[in-house]
C-alpha positions in Angstrom: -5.1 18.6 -10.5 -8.9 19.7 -10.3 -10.8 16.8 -10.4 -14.5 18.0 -9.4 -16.4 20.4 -6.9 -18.9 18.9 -4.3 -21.5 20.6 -2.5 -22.8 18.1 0.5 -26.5 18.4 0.4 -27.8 18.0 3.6 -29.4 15.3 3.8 -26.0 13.7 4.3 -25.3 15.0 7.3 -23.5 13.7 10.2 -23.8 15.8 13.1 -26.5 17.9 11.9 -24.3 21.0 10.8 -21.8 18.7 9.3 -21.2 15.7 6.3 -21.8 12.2 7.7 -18.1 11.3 8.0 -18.8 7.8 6.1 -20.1 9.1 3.3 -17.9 12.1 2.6 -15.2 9.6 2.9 -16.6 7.7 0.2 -16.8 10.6 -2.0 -13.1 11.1 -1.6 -12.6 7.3 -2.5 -14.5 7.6 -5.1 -11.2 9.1 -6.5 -8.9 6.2 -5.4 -8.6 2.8 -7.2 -9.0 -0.4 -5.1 -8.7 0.3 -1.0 -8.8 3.6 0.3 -7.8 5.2 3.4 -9.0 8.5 4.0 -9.2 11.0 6.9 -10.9 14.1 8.1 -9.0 17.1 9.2 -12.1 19.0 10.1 -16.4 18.6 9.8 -17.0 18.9 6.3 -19.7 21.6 5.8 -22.7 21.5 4.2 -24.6 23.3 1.1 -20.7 25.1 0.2 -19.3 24.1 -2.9 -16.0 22.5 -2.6 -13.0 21.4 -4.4 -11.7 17.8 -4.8 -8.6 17.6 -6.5 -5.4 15.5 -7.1 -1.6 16.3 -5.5 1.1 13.4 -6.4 -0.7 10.4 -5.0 -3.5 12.1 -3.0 -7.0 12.9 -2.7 -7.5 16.2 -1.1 -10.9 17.9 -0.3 -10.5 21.5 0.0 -12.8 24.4 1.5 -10.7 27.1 0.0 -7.3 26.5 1.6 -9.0 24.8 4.2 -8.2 20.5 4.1 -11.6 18.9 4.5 -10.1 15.6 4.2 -7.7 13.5 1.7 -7.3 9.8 0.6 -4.8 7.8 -0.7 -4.2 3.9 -1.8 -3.9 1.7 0.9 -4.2 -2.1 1.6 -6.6 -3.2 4.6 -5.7 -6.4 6.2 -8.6 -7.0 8.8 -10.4 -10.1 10.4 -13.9 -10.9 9.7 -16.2 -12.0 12.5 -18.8 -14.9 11.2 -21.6 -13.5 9.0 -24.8 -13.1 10.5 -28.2 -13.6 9.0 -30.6 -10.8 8.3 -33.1 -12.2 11.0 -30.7 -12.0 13.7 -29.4 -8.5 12.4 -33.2 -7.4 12.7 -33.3 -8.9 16.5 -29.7 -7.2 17.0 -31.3 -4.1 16.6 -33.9 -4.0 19.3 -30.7 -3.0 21.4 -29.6 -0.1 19.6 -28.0 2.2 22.2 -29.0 5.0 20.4 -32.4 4.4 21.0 -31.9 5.3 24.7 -29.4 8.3 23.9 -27.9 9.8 21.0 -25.2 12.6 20.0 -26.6 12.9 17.1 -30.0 11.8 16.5 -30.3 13.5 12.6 -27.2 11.7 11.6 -28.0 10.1 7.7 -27.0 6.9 8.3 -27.9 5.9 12.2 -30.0 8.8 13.5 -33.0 8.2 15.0 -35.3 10.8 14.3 -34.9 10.4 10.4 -37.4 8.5 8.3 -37.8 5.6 5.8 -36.6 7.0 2.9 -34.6 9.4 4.5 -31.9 8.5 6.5 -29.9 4.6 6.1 -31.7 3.8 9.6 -28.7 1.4 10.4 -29.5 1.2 14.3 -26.4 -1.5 15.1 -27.3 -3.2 18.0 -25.4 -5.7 20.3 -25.9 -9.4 19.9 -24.6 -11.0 23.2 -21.7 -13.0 23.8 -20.5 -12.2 19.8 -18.8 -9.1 20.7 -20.2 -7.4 18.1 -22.9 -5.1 16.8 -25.3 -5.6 13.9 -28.3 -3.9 11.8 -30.6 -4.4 8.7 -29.8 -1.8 6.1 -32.9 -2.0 3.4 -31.4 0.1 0.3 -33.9 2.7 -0.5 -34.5 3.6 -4.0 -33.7 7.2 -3.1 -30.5 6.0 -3.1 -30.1 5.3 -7.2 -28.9 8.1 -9.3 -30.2 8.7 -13.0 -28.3 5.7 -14.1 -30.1 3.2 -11.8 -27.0 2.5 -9.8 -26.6 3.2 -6.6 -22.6 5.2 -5.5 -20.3 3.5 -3.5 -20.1 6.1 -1.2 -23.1 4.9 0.4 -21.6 1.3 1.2 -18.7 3.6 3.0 -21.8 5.3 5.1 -23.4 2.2 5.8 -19.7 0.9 7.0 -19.2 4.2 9.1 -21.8 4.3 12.3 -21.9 0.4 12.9 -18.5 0.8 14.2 -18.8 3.8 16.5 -21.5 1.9 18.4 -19.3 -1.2 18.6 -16.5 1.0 20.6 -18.4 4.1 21.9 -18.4 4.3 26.1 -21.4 6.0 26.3 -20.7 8.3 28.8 -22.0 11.0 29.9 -21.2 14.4 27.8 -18.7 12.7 25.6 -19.0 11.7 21.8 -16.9 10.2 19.2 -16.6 11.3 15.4 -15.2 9.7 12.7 -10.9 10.5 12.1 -10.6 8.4 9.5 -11.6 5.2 7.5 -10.1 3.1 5.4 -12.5 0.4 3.6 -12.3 -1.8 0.2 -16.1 -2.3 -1.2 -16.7 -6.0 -3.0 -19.4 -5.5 -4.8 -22.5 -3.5 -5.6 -26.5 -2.7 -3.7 -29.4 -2.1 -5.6 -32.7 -0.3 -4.7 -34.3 -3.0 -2.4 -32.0 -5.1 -1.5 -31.8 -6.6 2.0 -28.1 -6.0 3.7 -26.4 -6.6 7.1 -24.0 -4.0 8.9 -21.9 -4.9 11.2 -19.3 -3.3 13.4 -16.8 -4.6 15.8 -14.3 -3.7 18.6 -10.5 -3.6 17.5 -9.2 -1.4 20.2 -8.6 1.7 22.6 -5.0 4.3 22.8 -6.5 7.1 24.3 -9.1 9.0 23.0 -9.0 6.8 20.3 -11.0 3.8 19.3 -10.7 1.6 16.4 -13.1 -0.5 15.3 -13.9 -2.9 12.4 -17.2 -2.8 10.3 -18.8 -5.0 7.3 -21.3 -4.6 4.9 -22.9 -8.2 3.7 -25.6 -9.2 1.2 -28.6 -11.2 2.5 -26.8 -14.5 0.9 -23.7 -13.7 2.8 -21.4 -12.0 0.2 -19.3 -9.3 1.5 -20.3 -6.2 0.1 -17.6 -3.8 2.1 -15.3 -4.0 4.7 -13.3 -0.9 6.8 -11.1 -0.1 9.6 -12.2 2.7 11.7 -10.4 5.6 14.2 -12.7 7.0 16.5 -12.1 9.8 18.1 -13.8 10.7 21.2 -14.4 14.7 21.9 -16.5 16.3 24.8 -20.3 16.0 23.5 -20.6 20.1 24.1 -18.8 21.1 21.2 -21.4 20.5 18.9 -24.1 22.0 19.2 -27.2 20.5 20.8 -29.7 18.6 18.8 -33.6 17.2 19.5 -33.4 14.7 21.6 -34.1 11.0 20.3 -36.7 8.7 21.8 -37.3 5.3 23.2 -38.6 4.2 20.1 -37.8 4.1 16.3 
């Protein structure tokens, strides 16, 4: 059942060729009541118009006869680390790894070299001996639709990079992307409100690394929550970006 076409702007990219995984996730749960679990057969491409449709109790995106990525129901049973405060989110930040290197510094929601107003800017730092990374995530107006209201799909975004920087190994000529997330949002952001991101790891098989990852209001309510699989590819077979720098 055809339920809508999509057309990634790119804006919302990932690497820069490609849809930020989080948020084309999201799109796909937009579809899904409740918890979602979706995954990503290949990068979802950018300024094409796809399909999203419905088959039995699935969420499919499609490029043609090409699977994008597909979602279905799911319940995620996952333990919270204690909530951080926005200061210490701020100070968590200072030691965002990708500030020294990144795969891909354009990505919407944690690349470096996009602006305010641009990009999320979620640069998840670690904060020692809490196992854990953390970031401020200040929701930008841009963000809002027509309505006022800001989608969903960016609280999946804002849950996707904090957890690749909680489990990446940052070495040399290797990356990770996004396989799949499965995440439950709480409640709702506004234009201007003052969130924390967190990710955390929950473990390694291979190639693969899961982590967790949060989304909080300022007052400590829990905005969003995900499981993450990470999947980590030689850096090469993307193609090569600017390179970020030291600073913000």
């Amino acid at each position: 059942m055809f339920l809508e076409n999509l057309t990634i702007d790119p804006r919302f990219c990932g690497p820069s060729q490609s849809g930020n995984g989080g948020y084309v996730c999201g799109r796909i749960a937009g579809h899904i009541s409740d918890t979602a679990s979706v995954s990503l057969r290949v990068p979802p491409p950018l300024e094409k118009e796809l399909c999203m449709e419905k088959a039995e109790d699935r969420v499919r995106l499609m490029d043609g006869d090409i699977l994008i990525g597909e979602g279905a129901s799911s319940e995620l049973d996952i333990k919270i680390p204690d909530f951080i405060s926005f200061e210490e989110a701020v100070e968590a930040s200072k030691n965002y790894a990708g500030f020294r290197h990144h795969s891909f510094p354009r990505c919407f929601v944690c690349g470096t070299l996009r602006e305010e107003g641009d990009g999320l800017r979620i640069f998840a730092g670690g904060i020692k001996d809490k196992g854990l990374v953390a970031s401020p995530w200040i929701v930008d107006a841009s963000l809002a639709g027509e309505d006022g209201r800001v989608s969903d799909a960016f609280i999946w975004a804002a849950l996707d990079c904090p957890g690749a920087f909680a489990v990446a190994s940052f070495e040399k000529g290797k990356a990770i992307v996004l396989g799949q997330l499965e995440a439950r949002i709480e409640g709702k952001v506004k234009p201007g409100d003052r969130c924390i991101a967190m990710g955390w790891p929950l473990g390694v098989n291979g190639r693969k690394r899961m982590a967790g990852s949060a989304v909080f209001s300022e007052s400590g309510d829990l905005l969003g929550l995900a499981r993450a699989v990470w999947v980590e590819i030689p850096e090469n077979l993307f193609p090569p970006e600017n390179p970020c720098t030291d600073s913000v």
